[in-house]
N, C-alpha and C positions, 0 to 999 in steps of 0.2 A: 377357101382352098385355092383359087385361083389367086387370089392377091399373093400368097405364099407359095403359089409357082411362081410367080412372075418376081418375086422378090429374090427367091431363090436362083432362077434367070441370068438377075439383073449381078446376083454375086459373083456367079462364075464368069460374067463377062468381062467387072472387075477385074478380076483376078487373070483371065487371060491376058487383058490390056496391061495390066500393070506390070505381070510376066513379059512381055514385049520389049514394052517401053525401057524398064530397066533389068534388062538379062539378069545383073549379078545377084538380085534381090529373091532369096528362098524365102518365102511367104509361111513357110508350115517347121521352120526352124525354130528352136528356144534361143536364147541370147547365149554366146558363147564367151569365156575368160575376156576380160580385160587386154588391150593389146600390150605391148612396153609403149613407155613416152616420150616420146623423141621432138624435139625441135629446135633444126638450124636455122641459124640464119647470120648474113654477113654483119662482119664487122670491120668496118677497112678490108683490107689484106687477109685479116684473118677469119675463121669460121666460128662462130661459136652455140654449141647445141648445150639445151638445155635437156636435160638425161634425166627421168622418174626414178626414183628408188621406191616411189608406191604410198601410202597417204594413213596413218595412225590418228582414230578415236581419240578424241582429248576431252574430257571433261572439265570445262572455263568456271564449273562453281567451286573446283578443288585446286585447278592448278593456280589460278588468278591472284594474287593479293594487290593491294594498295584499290580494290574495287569492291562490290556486292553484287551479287546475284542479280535484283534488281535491275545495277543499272549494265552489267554484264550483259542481262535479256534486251535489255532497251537494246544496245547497240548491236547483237545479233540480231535484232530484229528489222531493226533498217538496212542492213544486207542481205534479207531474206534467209535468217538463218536461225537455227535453235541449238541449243546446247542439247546433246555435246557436239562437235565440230569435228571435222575431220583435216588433219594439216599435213599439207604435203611435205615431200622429204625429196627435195630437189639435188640433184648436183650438177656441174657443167662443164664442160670440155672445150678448153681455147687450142684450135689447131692453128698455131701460125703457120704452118708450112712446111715449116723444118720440124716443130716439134709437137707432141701430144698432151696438154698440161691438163692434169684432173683438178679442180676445186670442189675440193670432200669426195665423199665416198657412201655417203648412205649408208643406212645401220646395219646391214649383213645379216648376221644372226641373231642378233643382239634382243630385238625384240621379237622371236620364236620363229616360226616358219613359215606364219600367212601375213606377218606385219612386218612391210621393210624387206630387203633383201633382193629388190626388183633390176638393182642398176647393172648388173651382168645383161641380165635380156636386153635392156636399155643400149647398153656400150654396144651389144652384138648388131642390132639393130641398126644404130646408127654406122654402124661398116668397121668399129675398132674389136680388138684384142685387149686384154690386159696386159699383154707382153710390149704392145706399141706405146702403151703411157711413159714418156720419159720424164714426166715428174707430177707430182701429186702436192697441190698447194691447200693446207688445212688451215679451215676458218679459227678452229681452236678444237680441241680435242674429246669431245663430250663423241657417246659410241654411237648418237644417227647423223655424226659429220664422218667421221672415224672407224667403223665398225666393219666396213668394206675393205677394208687393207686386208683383214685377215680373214680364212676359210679353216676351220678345224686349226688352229697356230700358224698356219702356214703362207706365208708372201703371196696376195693374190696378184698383185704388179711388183715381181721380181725383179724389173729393170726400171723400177722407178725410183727416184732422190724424192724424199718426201719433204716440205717445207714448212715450218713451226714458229712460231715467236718463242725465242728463246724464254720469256717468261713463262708464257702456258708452258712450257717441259719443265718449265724449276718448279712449278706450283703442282701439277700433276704426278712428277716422280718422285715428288714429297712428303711419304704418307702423315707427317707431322702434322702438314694444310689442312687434313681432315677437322681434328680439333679445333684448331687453332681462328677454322672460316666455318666451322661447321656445317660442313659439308660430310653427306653419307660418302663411306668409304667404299660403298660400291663404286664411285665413278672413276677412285684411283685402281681398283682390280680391272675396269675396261678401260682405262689407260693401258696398264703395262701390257694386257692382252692384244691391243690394238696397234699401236705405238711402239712399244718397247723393239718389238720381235726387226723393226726396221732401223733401229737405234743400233740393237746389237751384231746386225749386218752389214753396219757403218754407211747405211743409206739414208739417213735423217741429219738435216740441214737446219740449224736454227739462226735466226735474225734477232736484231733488235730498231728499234723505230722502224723510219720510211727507208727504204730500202731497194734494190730494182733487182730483181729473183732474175728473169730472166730480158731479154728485149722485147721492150714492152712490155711490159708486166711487174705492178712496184707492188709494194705493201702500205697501207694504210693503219695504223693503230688504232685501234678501238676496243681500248679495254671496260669491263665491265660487267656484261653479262659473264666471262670470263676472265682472270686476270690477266691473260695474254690475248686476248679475241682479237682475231685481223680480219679488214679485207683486204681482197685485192682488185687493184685497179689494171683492164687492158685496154691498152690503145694501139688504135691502126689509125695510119692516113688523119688525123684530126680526129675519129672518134671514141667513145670511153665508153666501157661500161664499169661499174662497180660490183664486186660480188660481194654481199652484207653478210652472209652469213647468219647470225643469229642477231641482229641487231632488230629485227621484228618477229616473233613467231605470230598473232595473227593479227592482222591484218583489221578487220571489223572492228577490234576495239583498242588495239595501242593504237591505232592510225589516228581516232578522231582524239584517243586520250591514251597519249606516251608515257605518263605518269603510271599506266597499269600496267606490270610485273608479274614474272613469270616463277612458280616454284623453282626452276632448274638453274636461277639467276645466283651465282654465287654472290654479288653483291648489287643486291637490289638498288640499292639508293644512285648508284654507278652506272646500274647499266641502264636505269631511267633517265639522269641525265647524259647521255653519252646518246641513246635515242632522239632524244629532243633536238641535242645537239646536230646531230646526222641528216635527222628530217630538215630541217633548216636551211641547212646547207644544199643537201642535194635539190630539194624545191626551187631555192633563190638559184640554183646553176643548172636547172634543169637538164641534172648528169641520169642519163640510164643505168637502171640500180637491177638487180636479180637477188631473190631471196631463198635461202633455203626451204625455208615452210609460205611461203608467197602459194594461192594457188594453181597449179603447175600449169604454164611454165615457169612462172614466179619473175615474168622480167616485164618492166614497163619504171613509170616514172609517178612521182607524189606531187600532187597541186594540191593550193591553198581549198578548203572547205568551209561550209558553217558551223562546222565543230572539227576543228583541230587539219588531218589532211585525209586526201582519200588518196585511191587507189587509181593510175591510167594503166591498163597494160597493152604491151604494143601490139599494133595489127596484128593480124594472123594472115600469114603468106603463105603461097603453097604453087608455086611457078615457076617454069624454065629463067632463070637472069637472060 
């Protein structure tokens, strides 16, 4: 009896202390929502925040090809992970200064109402509007880069020029491509639903190759996973980042084996070497890379490993400049 006063004692004294020491801590709270995901930080001149749109269930034994289960577990499991995986759905915002550029949009509605759809709280968070994006630069048009432009049909950045590889819009607004790449035709109905409606407002811009969209800010080709897939490169003052886009969905196991492919690849054989090719490069030039499904914030840099590359991502900062 005594020992379980005295234990009992010893708890509330805890708990006084710990109330003390740190005011903001409710002790007798449940965990509350998820916050949005936000994270700045400089780039030269410019600012660039990496924005959550929120993180979708993937099953690596269905989506996977050019691998098996087996060795799918091996390499989740040396990232301390197990199928299924969960991948985030990143987008990012370049504020030069003068202007508000979106790269993607996160899936909106697209995948129901608890998966996807975060990057409004996100924008709000980080201090923008969707009225303030003067332009919207899309890795390629698949609806969790894409999916965010629209709310119910409707223009969710009215004042934005949206920017395209003219290829992705000849391959997308072609319902012919379906057959033809065998590809489900669902992805051309969330094309025109996503896409179109900015096309027919006369705010959609298409390129072809390397390009420079805005100052600072080029495009890069990397076709493959898509037949028009971009990224794009910003630079301030000397430094660069690159935004991939879909040139990795995860991370655990294209990183150590780039050869492994993803179901949503319209051209597998393509977008595996176009990966390899990427990884390579950005390693030997040690350029800082951001990925859409990276997990969030999805920005750091690839070094050499003992099976193929891994993952660095950058510090994490959180202080007055």
């Amino acid at each position: 009896m005594l020992s379980r006063l005295m234990m009992a004692v010893a708890t509330t004294v805890l708990v006084i202390a710990t109330s003390c020491i740190f005011p903001g801590i409710a002790l007798d709270k449940s965990a509350k929502t998820q916050v949005p995901g936000v994270y700045p930080f400089k780039l030269g001149d410019f600012t660039i925040t990496a924005l959550s749109d929120g993180t979708l269930p993937q099953d690596l034994h269905t989506v996977l090809s050019n691998t098996n289960p087996a060795q799918t577990d091996r390499l989740l499991q040396k990232s301390f992970l197990t199928n299924p995986v969960e991948a985030s759905i990143n987008a990012f915002l370049i504020d030069t200064g003068d202007r508000q550029v979106l790269v993607d949009t996160g899936a909106g509605s697209f995948f129901g109402p608890k998966l996807g759809g975060k990057l409004q709280a996100s924008l709000k968070t980080a201090g923008y509007t969707p009225s303030e994006i003067d332009a919207i630069l899309l890795t390629h048009i698949h609806s969790d880069h894409s999916g965010g432009l629209v709310d119910a049909g409707q223009l969710v950045f009215p004042t934005a020029t949206i920017y395209v590889s003219k290829p992705e819009v000849d391959f997308w607004f072609d319902r012919a491509n379906a057959k033809r790449s065998n590809v489900d035709e669902k992805y051309f109905d969330e094309a025109a639903k996503t896409v179109k409606p900015y096309l027919n407002a006369g705010k959609l811009k298409s390129f072809s190759g390397e390009t420079t969209i805005l100052p600072g800010i080029t495009t890069h080709p990397t076709p493959g996973h898509t037949p028009g897939h971009s990224s794009y490169v910003a630079t301030s003052k000397g430094e660069s980042i690159e935004f991939w886009g879909d040139i990795v969905h995860f991370a655990s196991v294209q990183l150590p084996k780039p050869e492994i492919t993803v179901a949503y690849d319209v051209d597998r054989d393509a977008a595996a070497a176009q990966r390899k090719k990427q990884f390579a490069r950005v390693e030997a030039s040690r350029l800082l890379v951001a990925g859409a499904h990276l997990p969030f914030p999805g920005v750091g840099h690839l070094r050499m490993a003992d099976e193929g590359y891994a993952w660095v991502p950058v510090d994490y900062r959180w202080r007055e400049s």
